[in-house]
C-alpha positions in Angstrom: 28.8 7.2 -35.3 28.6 10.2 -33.3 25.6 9.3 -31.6 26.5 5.8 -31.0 29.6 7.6 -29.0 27.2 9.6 -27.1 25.4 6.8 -26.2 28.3 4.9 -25.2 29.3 7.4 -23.5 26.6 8.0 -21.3 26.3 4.5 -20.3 29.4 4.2 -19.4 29.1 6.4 -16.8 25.9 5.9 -15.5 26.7 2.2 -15.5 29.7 0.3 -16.2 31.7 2.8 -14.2 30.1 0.7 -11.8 32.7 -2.3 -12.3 35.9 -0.6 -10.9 38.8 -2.9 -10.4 42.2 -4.2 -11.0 44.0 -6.6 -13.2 46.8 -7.5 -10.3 45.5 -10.0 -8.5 47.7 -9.3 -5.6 47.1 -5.3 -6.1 45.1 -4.1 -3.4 44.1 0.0 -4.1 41.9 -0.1 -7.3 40.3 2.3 -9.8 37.8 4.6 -8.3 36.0 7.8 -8.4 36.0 10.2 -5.2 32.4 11.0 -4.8 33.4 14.4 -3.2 34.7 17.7 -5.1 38.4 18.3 -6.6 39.8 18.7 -3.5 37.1 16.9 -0.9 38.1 14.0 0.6 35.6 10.8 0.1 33.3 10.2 2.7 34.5 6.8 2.8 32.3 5.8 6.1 29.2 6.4 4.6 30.4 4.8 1.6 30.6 1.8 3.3 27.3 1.9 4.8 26.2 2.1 1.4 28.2 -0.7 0.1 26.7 -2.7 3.1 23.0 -1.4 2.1 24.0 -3.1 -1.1 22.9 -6.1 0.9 19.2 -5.3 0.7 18.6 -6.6 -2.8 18.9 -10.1 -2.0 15.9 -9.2 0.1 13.7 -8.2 -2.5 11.3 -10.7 -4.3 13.0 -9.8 -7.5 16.6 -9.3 -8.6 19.2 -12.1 -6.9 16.1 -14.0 -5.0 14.1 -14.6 -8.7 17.4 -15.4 -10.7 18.7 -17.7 -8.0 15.2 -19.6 -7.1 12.6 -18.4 -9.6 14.9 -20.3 -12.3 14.5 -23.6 -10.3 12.5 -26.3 -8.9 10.7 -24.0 -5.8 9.6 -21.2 -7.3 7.6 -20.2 -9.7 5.6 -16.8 -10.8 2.4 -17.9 -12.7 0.3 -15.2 -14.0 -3.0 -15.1 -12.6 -5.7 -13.4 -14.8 -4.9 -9.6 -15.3 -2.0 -9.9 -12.4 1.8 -11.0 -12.7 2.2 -11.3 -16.2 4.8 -8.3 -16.7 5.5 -9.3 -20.4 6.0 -13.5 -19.0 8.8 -12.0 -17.2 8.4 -14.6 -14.3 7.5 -17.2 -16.2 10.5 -17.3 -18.0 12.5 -18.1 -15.1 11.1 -21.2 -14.2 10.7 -22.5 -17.8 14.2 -21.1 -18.8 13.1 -19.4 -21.3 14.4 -15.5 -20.6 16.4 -13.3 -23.2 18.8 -10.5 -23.2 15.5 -7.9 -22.3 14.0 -9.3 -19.5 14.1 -6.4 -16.6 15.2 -8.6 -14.0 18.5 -10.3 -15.1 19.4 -6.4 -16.2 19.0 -5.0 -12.6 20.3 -7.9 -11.0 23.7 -6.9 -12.7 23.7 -3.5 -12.4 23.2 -4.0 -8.5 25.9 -6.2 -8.0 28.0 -4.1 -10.3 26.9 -0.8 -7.9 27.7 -2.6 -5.3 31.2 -3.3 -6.3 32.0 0.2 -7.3 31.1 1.3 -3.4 33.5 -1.1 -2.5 36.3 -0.3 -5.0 35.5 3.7 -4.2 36.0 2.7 -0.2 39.5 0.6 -1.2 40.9 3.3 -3.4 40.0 6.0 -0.7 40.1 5.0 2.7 42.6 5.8 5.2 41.0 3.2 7.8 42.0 -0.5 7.7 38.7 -1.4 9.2 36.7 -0.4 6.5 39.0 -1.7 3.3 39.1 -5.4 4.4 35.5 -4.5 4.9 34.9 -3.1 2.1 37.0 -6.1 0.2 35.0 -8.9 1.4 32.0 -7.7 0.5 33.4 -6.4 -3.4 34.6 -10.3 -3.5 30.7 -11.6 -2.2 29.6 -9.3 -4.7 32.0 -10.5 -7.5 31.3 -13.9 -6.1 27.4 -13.5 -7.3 28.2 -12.4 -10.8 30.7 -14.6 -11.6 27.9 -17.6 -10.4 25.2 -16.0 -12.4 26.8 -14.3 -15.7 30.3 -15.6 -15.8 32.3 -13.0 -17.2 33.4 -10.4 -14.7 33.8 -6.7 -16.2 36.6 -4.9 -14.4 38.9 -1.6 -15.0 42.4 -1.0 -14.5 44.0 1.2 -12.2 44.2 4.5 -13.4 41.8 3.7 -16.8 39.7 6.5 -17.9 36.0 5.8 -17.3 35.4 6.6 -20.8 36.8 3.2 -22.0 35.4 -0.2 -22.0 35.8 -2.2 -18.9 37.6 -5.1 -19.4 36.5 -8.3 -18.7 37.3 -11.2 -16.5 36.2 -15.0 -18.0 34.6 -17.0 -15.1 38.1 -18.9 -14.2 39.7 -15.4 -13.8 37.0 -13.6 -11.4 37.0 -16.7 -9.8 40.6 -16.4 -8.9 40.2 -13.2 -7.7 37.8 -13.8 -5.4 39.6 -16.9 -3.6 42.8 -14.6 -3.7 40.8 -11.8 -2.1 39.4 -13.5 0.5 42.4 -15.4 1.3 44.4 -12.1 2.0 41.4 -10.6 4.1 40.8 -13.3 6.0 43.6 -13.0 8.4 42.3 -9.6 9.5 38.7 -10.1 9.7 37.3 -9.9 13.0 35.3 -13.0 15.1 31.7 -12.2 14.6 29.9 -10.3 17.0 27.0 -12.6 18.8 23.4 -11.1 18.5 24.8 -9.0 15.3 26.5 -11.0 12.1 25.6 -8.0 9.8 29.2 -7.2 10.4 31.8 -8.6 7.9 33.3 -11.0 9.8 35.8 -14.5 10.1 33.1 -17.3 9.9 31.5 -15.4 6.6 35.2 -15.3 4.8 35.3 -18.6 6.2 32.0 -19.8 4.5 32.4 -17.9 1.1 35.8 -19.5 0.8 34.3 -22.8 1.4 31.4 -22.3 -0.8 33.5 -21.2 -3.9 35.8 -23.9 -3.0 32.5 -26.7 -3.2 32.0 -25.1 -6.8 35.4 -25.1 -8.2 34.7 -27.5 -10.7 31.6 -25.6 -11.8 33.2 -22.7 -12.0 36.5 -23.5 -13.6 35.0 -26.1 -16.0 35.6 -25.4 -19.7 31.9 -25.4 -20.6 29.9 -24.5 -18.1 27.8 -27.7 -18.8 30.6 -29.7 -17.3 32.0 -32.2 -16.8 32.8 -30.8 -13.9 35.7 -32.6 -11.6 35.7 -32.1 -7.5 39.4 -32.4 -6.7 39.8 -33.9 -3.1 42.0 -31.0 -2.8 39.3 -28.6 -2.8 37.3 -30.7 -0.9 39.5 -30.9 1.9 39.9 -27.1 1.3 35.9 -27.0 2.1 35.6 -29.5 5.0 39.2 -27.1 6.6 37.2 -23.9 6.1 34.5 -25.2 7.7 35.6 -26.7 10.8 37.1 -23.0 10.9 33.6 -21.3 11.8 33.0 -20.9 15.5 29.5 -21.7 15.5 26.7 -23.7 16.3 23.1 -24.7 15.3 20.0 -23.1 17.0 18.2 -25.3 19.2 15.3 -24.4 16.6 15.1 -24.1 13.2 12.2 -21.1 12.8 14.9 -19.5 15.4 16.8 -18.5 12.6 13.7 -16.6 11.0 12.2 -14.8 13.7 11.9 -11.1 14.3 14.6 -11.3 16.8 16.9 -13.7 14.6 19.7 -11.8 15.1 20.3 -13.9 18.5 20.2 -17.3 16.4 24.2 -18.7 16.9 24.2 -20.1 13.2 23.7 -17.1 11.1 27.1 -16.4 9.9 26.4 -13.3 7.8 23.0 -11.0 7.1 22.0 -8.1 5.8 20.7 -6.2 8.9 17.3 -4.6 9.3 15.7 -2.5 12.6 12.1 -1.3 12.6 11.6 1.9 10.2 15.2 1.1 8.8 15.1 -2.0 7.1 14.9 -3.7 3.7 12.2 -5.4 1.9 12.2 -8.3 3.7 8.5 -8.4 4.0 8.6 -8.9 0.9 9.0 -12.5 1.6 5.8 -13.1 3.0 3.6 -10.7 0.9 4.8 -11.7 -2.2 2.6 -15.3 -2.3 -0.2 -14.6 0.6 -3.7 -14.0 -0.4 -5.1 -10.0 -0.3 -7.6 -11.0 2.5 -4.6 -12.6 4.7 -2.7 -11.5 7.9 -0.4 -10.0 6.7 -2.4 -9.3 3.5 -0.2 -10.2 0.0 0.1 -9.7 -3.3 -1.3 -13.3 -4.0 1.7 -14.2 -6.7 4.2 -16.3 -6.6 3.6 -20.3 -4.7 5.7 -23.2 -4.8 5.1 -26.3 -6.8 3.6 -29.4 -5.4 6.8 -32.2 -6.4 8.8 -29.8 -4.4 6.2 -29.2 -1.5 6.0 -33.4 -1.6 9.3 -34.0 -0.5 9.2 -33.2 3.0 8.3 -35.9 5.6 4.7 -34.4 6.8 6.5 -34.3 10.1 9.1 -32.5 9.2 9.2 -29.3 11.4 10.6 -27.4 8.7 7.8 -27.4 6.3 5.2 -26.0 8.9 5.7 -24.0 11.9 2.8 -22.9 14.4 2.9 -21.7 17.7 -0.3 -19.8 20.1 1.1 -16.6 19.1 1.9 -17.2 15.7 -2.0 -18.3 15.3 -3.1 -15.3 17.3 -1.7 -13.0 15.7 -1.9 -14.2 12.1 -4.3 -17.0 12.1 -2.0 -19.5 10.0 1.2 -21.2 10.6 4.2 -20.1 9.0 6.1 -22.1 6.5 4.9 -23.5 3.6 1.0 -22.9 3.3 -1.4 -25.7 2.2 -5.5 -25.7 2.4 -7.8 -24.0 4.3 -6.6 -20.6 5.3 -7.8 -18.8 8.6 -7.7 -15.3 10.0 -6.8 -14.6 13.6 -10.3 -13.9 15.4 -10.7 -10.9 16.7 -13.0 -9.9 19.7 -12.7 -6.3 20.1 -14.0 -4.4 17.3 -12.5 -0.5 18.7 -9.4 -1.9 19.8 -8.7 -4.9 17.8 -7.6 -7.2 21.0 -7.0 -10.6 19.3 -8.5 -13.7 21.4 -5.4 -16.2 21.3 -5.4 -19.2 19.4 -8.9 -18.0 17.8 -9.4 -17.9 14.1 -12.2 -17.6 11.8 -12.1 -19.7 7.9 -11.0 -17.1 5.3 -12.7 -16.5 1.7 -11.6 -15.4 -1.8 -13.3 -12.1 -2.8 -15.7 -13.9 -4.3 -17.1 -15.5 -1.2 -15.4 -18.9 -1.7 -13.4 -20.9 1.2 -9.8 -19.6 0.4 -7.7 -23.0 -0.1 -4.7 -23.0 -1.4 -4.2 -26.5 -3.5 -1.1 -27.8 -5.0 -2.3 -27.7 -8.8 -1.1 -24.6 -10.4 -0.8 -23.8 -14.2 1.3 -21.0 -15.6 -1.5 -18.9 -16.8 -4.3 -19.1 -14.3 -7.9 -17.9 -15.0 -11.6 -18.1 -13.4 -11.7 -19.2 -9.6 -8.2 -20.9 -9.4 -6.4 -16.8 -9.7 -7.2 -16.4 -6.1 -6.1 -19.9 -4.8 -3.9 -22.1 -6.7 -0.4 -22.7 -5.8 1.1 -23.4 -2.4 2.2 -20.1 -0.6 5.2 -19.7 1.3 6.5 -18.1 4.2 10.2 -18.2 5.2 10.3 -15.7 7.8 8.1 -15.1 10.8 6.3 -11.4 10.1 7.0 -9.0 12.3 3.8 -7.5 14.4 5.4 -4.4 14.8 6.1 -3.8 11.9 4.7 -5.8 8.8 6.2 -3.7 5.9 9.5 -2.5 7.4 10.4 -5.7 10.3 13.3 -6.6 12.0 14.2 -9.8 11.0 17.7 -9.6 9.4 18.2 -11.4 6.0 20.4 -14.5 6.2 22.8 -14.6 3.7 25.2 -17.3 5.2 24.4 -20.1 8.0 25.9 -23.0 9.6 23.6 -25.3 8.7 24.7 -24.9 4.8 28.2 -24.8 6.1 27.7 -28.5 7.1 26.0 -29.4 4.4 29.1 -28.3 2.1 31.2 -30.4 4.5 29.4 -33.2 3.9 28.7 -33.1 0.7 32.6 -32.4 0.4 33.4 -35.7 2.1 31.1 -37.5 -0.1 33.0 -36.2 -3.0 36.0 -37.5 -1.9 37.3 -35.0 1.3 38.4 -36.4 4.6 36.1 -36.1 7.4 37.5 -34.2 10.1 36.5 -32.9 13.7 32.8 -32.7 12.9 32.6 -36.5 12.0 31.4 -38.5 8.5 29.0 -37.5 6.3 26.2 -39.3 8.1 27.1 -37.5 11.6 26.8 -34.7 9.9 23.6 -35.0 8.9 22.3 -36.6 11.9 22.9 -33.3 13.6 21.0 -31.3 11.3 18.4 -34.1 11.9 18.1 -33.7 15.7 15.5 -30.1 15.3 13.8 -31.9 12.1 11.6 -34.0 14.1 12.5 -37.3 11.2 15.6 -39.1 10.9 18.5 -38.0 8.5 18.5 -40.1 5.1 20.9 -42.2 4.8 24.4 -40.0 3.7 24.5 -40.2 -0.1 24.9 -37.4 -2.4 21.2 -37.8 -3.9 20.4 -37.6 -0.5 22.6 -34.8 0.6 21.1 -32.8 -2.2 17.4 -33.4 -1.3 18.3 -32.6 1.8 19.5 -29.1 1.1 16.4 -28.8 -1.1 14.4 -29.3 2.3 17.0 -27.5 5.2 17.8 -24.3 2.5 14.4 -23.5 0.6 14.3 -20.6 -0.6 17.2 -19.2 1.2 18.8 -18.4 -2.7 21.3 -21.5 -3.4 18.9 -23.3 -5.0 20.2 -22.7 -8.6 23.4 -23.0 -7.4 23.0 -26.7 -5.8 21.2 -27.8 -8.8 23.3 -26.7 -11.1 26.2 -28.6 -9.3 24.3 -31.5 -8.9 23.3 -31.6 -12.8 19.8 -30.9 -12.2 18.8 -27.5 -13.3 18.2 -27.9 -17.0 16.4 -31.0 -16.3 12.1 -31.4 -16.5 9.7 -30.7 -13.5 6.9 -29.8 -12.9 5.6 -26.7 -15.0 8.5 -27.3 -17.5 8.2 -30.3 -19.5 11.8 -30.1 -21.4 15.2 -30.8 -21.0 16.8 -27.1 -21.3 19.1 -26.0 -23.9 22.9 -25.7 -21.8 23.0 -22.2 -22.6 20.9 -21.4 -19.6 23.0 -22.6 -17.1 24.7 -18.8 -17.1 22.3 -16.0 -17.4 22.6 -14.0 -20.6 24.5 -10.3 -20.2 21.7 -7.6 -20.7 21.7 -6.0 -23.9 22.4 -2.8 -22.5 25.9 -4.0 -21.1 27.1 -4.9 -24.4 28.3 -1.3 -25.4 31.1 -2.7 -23.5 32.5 -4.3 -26.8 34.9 -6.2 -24.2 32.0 -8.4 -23.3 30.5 -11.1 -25.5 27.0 -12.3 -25.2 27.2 -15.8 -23.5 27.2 -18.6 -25.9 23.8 -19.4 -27.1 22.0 -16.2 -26.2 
């Protein structure tokens, strides 16, 4: 027994301390820990940094971005001979097949749960108005992800000794705090600053609000397997909070996932990144491209062809090329399909590319690289190096391939829309930005094809198409009814337990959580 205490003891501090909060919904100064001396105040500026640094691990190929699209339709992590296997940790995702170990679903919690203790720390500490609504957005976006992902919401009482169990929120209760949080934030957050929506701002508390509203049914359903009800309420809550953002689309859609990104009028919130002082973002375009590549990759993870095949060949958002984008990497960017090339180069001291030039690429064993749509989960022989479709969501940065500057969208307008139509499908009432179809008839004007006709199977394809890999896939799917069902590379209906994640094992010393049911 007294070992078990030790051990308890030691993760609670080194890890559920990381769930500070309060029971009071309308309680704003939480629980926290001042991170200087006895009698130091907390550095609650740099604190805040942190909690906004938080950000980055959406931007990493694992954590958030493999629970949230691994797990679906557009992902997938086959292993490929000696390479990607990590103990079928990838493969469980998209086969829905993971447990209480695997690595991933463990350190996505414990970053989220990091993340909210920064902000709880900053709340309890700060003398600064600023940086508490600040700091409280981002502790309910945070709060927002694990209630979506896990369900139950650890949190402490004020005053609670960090010794003792967290308590815990069920999904319905974190919920409500969220929606309460934001609500009383929102009147103070500022307009979003144009070239720079890293900043907490009014069109991101507007877009949370409306997402959480779009998923109230999910959320506050008895079983998480539904039925789940969409209250025209809430929907007219949605459509309201989204003729609230003062924004607009870009002119281009691969404007929103260039270096210089930050200029693009429809990101709504990001995770910032500058040259030598970013995230992992590149992440995003090494983690599929072949080793022999420009960018060279890590030849891993690809897309599946059923989701690939639902995109109009025309459709400018499956494939992007421009002069530079071929000089300079000898491919276009988007999803990548065939015959791969490598920018020609003429000048072998100084490595002066000749635009628009490109030589055919090979495998390392001398054969034409081509990626092809057929892909297995366990890959062997010739196909290691080239089955699967690749993907690349952002534009790499030539200055800087391993640390660029585009910023990480979390939020854009273009999903904003998509909630508000999708909400007026479900019942809302359309408003200033039209019906349904007008709203997707906008979207449709930098698509190069014609918007479907506005029905929700149509909507959600749609989103499939306008958001990949942006990290609501799950999310949608799961909303629409679609996640535990077969595709391609998973042959079975899924058991409803996976529609939460399971609670790693090592958060169950908390003996106020509960596995989730099934696990």
């Amino acid at each position: 027994m007294k070992t078990i205490n030790i051990i308890k003891s030691i993760f609670f501090v080194s890890t559920l301390i990381l769930s500070v909060s309060c029971t009071n919904l309308n309680e704003e100064v939480l629980d926290g820990i001042p991170t200087g001396g006895e009698n130091e105040p907390v550095n609650t500026a740099a604190l805040l940094r942190t909690a906004y640094q938080g950000l980055r691990n959406f931007q990493v190929q694992e954590q958030m971005h493999t629970l949230n699209e691994m797990s679906t339709d557009a992902l997938v992590g086959p292993t490929r001979g000696g390479d990607w296997d990590d103990n079928g940790t990838w493969r469980q995702f998209h086969t829905l097949t993971w447990t209480p170990d695997n690595v991933e679903i463990r350190n996505a919690w414990n970053s989220l749960l990091a993340s909210v203790y920064d902000c709880n720390t900053i709340v309890e500490n700060s003398k600064d108005a600023s940086e508490i609504v600040q700091a409280r957005f981002l502790r309910a976006f945070y709060y927002y992800n694990v209630l979506d992902l896990y369900g139950q919401t650890p949190y402490r009482e004020k005053g609670s000794p960090l010794t003792s169990d967290p308590k815990v929120w069920t999904r319905a209760q974190a919920t409500d705090f969220v929606i309460s949080e934001l609500e009383a934030v929102l009147p103070n957050l500022p307009a979003r600053v144009a070239g720079d929506a890293s900043i907490v701002n009014a069109d991101a508390g507007h877009f949370l609000l409306a997402k959480i509203y779009l998923n109230l049914g999910v959320f506050k359903a008895a079983n998480p397997a539904g039925p789940y009800t969409f209250e025209a309420t809430n929907m007219n809550k949605v459509i309201a909070h989204v003729e609230a953002i003062k924004s607009s689309l870009a002119s281009s859609y691969w404007d929103n996932f260039a270096p210089d990104n930050n200029n693009s009028p429809e990101i709504l919130f990001s995770s910032k990144n500058v040259l030598g002082d970013g995230g992992a973002l590149g992440d995003y375009w090494r983690y599929g491209m072949h080793y022999n590549q420009t960018p060279d990759g890590y030849n891993g993870f690809c897309t599946v062809g059923e989701y690939y095949d639902r995109f109009n060949a025309l459709d400018e958002r499956r494939q992007h090329s421009t002069p530079e984008i071929i000089a300079h990497f000898g491919n276009p960017i988007g999803f990548q399909y065939g015959q791969m090339y490598a920018p020609e180069t003429t000048d072998e001291v100084t490595g002066a590319i000749t635009p628009g030039g490109t030589i055919p690429l090979k495998d390392r064993n001398g054969n034409p690289l081509f990626f092809t749509k057929e892909v297995t989960l366990i890959l062997s022989g010739p196909t290691i190096e080239t089955a699967g479709i690749r993907t690349q969501k952002y534009q790499p940065d030539v200055n800087n391939l391993d640390n660029p500057e585009n910023d990480f969208i979390l939020m854009r307008y273009a999903d904003a829309l998509l909630m508000e139509a999708e909400a007026i499908l479900r019942g809302g009432a359309a408003s200033g930005n039209g019906s349904a179809q007008n709203i997707m008839d906008k979207i449709a004007v930098r698509t190069g094809v014609p918007a479907p006709t506005a029905t929700l199977e149509n909507l959600y394809a749609e989103r499939g198409r306008e958001l990949w890999l942006e990290g609501w896939r799950r999310n949608d799917m799961i909303r629409f009814g679609t996640f535990l069902s077969a595709r391609e590379l998973k042959k079975n209906v899924s058991p409803e337990k996976y529609l939460l994640y399971c609670l790693p094992s090592d958060a169950l010393f908390n003996l106020n959580l509960k596995q989730n049911p099934g696990y």
